[in-house]
N, C-alpha and C positions, 0 to 999 in steps of 0.2 A: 348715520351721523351721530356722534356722539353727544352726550349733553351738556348744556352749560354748566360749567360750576361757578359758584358767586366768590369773589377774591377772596371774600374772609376764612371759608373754608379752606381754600387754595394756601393762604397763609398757615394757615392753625394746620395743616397736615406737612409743610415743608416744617414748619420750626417742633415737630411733634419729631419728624423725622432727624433735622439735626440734633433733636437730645437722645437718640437713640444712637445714634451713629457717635457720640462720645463716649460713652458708656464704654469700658475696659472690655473689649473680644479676646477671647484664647485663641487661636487657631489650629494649635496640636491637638493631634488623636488623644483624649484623655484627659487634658489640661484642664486644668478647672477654670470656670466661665463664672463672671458676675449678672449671667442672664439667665442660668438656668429655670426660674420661676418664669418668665419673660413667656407669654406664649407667643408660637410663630407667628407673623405675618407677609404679606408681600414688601414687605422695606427690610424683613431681617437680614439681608446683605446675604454676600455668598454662605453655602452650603459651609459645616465642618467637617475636619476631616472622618470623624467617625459618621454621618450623615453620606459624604461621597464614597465612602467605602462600602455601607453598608447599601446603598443605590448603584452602585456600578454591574451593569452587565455581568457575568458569567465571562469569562476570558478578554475583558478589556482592561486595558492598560492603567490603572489608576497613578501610577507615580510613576518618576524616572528621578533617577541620581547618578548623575557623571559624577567620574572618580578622575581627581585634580593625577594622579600616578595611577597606574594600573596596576587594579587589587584583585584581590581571589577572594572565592567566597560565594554566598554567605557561607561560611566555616561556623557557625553555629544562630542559635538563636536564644530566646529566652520566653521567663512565662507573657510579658508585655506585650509581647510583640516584635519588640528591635532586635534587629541580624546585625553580625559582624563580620568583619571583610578586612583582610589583613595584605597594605601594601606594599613592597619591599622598595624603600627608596634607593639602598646603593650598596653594590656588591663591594666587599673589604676584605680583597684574596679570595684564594680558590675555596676555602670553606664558610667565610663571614660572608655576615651580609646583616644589614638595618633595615628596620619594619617598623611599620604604625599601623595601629589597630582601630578603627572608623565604627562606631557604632552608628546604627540608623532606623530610626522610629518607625512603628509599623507603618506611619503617613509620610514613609519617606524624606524624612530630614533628618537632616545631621545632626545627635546627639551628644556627639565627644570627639574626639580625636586624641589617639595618645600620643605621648611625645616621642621619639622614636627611640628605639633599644636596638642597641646591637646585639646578633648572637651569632652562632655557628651553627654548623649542621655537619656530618659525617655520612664519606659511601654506605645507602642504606637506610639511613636514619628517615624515620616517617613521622613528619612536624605533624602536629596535629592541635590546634583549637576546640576547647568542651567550656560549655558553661557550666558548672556546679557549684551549687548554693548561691552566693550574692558576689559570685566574682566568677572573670571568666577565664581561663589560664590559657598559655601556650605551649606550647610543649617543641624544644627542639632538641637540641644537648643538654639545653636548661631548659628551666619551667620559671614565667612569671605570670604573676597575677596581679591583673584590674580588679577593679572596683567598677561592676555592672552601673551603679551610679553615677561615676564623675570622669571613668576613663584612669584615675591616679593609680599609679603603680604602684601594688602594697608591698609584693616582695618578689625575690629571685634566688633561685636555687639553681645552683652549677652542680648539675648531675655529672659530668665527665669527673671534677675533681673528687665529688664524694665517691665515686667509687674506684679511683685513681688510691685514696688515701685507705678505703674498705677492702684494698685487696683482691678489686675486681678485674683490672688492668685496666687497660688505656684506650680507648674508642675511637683516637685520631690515629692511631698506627693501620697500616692496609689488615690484618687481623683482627681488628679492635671488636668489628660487628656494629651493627646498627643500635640507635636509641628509638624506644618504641617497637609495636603502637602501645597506647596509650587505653585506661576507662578507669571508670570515677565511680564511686560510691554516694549514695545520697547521703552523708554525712559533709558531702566536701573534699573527701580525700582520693586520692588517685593514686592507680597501679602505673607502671612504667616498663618494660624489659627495656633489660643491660645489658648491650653488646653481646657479644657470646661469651661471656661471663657466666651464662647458661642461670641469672640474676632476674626478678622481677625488684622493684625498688618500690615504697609504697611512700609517698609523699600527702602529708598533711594539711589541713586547709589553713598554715601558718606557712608552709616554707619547708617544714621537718622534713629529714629524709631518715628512712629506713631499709634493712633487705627485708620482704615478705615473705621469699622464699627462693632459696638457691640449690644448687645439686644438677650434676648432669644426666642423672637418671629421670630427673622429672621435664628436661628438656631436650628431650632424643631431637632436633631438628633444630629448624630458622622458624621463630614466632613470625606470625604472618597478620594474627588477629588477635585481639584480648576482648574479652567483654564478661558483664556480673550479670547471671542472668535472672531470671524472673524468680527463683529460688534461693538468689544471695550467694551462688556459687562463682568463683572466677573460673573462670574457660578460654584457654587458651587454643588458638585453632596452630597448627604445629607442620611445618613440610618438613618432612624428612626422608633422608635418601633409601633407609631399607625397610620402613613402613609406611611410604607414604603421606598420605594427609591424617595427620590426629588431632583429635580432641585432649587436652590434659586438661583434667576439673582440678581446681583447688579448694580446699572446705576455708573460712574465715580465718585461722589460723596460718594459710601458709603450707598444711600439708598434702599433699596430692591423695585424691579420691580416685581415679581411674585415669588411664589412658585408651582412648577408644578411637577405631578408624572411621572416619567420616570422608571416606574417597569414593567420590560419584562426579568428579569434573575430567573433562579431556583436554581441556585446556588452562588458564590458570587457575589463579585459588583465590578465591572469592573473603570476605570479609564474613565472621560471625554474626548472625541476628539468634536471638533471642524469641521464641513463644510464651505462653502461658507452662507449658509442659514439655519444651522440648528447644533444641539450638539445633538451625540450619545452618549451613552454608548457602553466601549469598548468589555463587556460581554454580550452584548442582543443585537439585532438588531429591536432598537426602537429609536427614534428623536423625539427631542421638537423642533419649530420654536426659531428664536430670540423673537417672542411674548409671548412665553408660549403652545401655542398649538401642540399637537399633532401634528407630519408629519406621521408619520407611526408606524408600533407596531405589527409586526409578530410572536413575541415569538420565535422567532427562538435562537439559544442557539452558542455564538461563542465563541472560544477559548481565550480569554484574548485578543486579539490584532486585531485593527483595524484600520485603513490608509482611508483617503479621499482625492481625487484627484480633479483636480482645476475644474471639473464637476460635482460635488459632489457626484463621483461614490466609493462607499464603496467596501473597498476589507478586508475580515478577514479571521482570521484562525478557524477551527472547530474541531471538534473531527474528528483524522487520516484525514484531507483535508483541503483544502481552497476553498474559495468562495468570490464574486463579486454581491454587487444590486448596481440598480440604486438610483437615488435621491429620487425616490416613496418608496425605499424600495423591489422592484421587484426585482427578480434573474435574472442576467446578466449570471453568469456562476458557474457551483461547480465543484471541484475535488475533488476526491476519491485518496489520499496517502496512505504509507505502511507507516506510521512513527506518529511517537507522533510531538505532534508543540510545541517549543516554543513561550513564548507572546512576541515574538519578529520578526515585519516586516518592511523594510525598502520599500519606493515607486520612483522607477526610472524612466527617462523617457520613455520606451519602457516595461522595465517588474517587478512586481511585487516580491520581496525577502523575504521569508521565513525561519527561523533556525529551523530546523526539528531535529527528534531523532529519528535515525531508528532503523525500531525494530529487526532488526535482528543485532543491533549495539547499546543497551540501552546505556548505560555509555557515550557516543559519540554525538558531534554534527556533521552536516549536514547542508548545503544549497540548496534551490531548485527556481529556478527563472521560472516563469511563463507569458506568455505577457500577459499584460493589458486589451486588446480584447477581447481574446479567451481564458483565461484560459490554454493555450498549454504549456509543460516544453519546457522552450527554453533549460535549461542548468541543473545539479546539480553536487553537490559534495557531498564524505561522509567527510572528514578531517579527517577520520581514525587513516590517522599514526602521527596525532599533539597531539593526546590523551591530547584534551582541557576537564578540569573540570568543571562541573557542580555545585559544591558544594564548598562554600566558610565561614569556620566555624568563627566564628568573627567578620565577617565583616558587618558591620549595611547595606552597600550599595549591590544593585544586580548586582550579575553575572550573565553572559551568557546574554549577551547584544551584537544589533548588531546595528550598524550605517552605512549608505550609507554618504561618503563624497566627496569633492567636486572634487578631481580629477577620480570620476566616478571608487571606493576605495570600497567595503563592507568591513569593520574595527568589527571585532568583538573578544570580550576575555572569557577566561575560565583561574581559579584562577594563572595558572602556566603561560600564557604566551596570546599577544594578535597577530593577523596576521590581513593580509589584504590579502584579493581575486578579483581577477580583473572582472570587469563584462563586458568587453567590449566594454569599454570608454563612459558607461553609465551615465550619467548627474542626481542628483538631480532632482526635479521635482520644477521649483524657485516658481512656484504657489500653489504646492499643500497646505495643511496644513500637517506638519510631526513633530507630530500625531497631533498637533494643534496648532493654530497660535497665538505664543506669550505665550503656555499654555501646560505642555510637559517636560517633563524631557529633552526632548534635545535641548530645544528652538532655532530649526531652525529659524524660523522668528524674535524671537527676535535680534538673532545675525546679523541681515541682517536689522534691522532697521525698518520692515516690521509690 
């Protein structure tokens, strides 16, 4: 039986209570609070966001966010925390089309919304979103840039015309050749290839455009990938018809250092990542030095998605499994999963995260976290009852994208809505490359200045 309390009490703790509950609450991840000196007690109202995040299980669902149009993404993220997700409201002809760019806090609420911008795209052409420095750009035929703070649109640059007017030719003719990919320097500034203009363009974190470097000798192929790797070099991954896959490095200047073959895939061609010592390919598990030479070349065959951690130990996905070599190229460790992979992995400090499709679950995504070490499942989930989509019709940018952000957050979206999953108050990896440094659709390190 509980004990009597005398009324007076009973008074003096309800009117203690409503001066507590007037008192100004933040309730954003971060937001500054006029309680912090406040110690807790059982009347402090619900938990904050940074309180639920950092109490939520290992693979539960801490947020959801419906998208009012169906967006892609997250297409990048930043140092805070908040992912971007870019939704295309209304196609305008066979090459236009209008988009809005939805920022969203790592506690899952909507920080911005831009206003929408029309642009274009060409056969070929690979949009791409990078945050670097204090804004976040997009990249299609043109490049505009946000302001990571308010969503305002600071500037717009029409690549087709500048290089229309540079003598590059014209990117909307069936010849023109694609714009992009795209990678960014920690300065702010970003590389671009031009059509087959056989051009890289290098745009400024004002707007400016430049060439970096042109000549068809330094472009024997279709750029496939670009990225600046851990040594400040640009590397351009290159398919071409009578040497197959190559590497073309560029020094700072714009002039070419080597072209070297990096062909260890059977089937497509994989995206560049970046080591400490060396650039893979994201589909082969083979590496060139920053010299040009060869580090290794197993032929081994991985799944689209590769990660290298700040010892230059490789962790990919394969067909039904994931797997780990070392710096040599050596097997550290393989798993045997029941699930198709997504080319989508995030690298945290203690475990490894996978977006899986299981197969007793097609239509559906999954997470499976692995440690670092041993290859062991620490944790997974199916996300079953969120019935996230895999298919996004319209929309030039990828879906089914996942990001590790910085309140230790896996952020990841499917066209109807994006959540966040808690992993256990798991940190980033500040040194790893994620997927590579400065070079990346989600340009960790650029955003970090790194």
């Amino acid at each position: 039986m509980r004990p009597m309390v005398p009324m007076r009490a009973t008074l003096r703790r309800a009117l203690g209570a409503l001066a507590f509950a007037v008192l100004p609450i933040a309730s954003s991840c971060g937001a500054r609070t006029e309680l912090a000196s406040v110690a807790p007690s059982q009347d402090a109202g619900p938990p904050t966001c940074a309180q639920r995040l950092a109490s939520a299980p290992p693979g539960s669902v801490v947020w959801t966010f419906p998208f009012a149009t169906p967006a892609a993404g997250p297409v990048a993220a930043d140092p805070s925390g908040a992912t971007y997700f870019i939704a295309v409201e209304a196609l305008t002809g066979a090459q236009g089309f209008t988009y809005t760019v939805l920022s969203v806090d790592a506690c899952g609420a909507l920080r911005w919304q831009s206003e929408p911008v029309r642009s274009v795209t060409t056969s070929g052409t690979r949009p791409v979103a990078m945050v670097t420095g204090d804004q976040l750009v997009v990249q299609t035929v043109s490049v505009d840039a946000f302001d990571l703070a308010t969503g305002a649109r600071r500037w717009s640059t029409d690549l087709a015309a500048f290089g229309a007017a540079a003598g590059l030719g014209n990117v909307f003719t069936q010849t023109g050749g694609p714009v992009g990919p795209a990678a960014a320097f920690a300065d702010g500034s970003m590389l671009v290839n031009f059509g087959d203009a056989k051009a890289l363009l290098r745009v400024d974190r004002r707007g400016a455009v430049s060439v970096f470097s042109r000549g068809a000798s330094a472009f024997p192929g279709v750029a496939v990938s670009l990225a600046i790797d851990a040594a400040g070099h640009v590397d351009m991954l290159v398919n071409s018809t009578l040497r197959g896959t190559l590497v073309v490095s560029f020094d700072a200047s714009g002039a070419v250092r080597f072209a070297a073959s990096l062909d260890c895939t059977r089937s497509f061609i994989g995206e560049l990542v970046s080591g400490r010592s060396f650039v893979a390919q994201q589909n082969g598990l083979c590496a060139l030095g920053f010299d040009g030479a060869s580090r290794f070349n197993n032929r081994a065959q991985t799944g689209g998605a590769l990660v290298v951690d700040a010892a230059d130990n490789l962790y990919f996905t394969v067909n039904q499994g994931f797997a780990s070599a070392d710096v040599s190229g050596r097997s550290r460790w393989a798993r045997s999963l029941d699930s198709a992979m997504f080319p989508s992995v995030a690298l945290g400090s203690r475990d490894v995260f996978a977006l899986v499709q299981p197969n007793d679950d097609a239509p559906r995504m999954g997470i499976i976290a692995l440690d670092r070490s041993t290859g062991a499942t620490t944790w997974s989930t199916t996300l079953r009852e969120h019935r996230l989509e895999t298919v996004l019709r319209l929309n030039p940018f990828p879906v089914g994208r996942m990001l590790l952000v910085a309140p230790g957050v896996l952020v990841l979206g499917g066209a109807s809505m994006a959540l966040g999953v808690g992993t256990g108050r798991q940190l980033v990896d500040p040194l790893a490359p994620w997927p590579a440094p400065r070079g990346g659709v989600d340009q960790r390190a650029a955003a970090t200045g790194r």
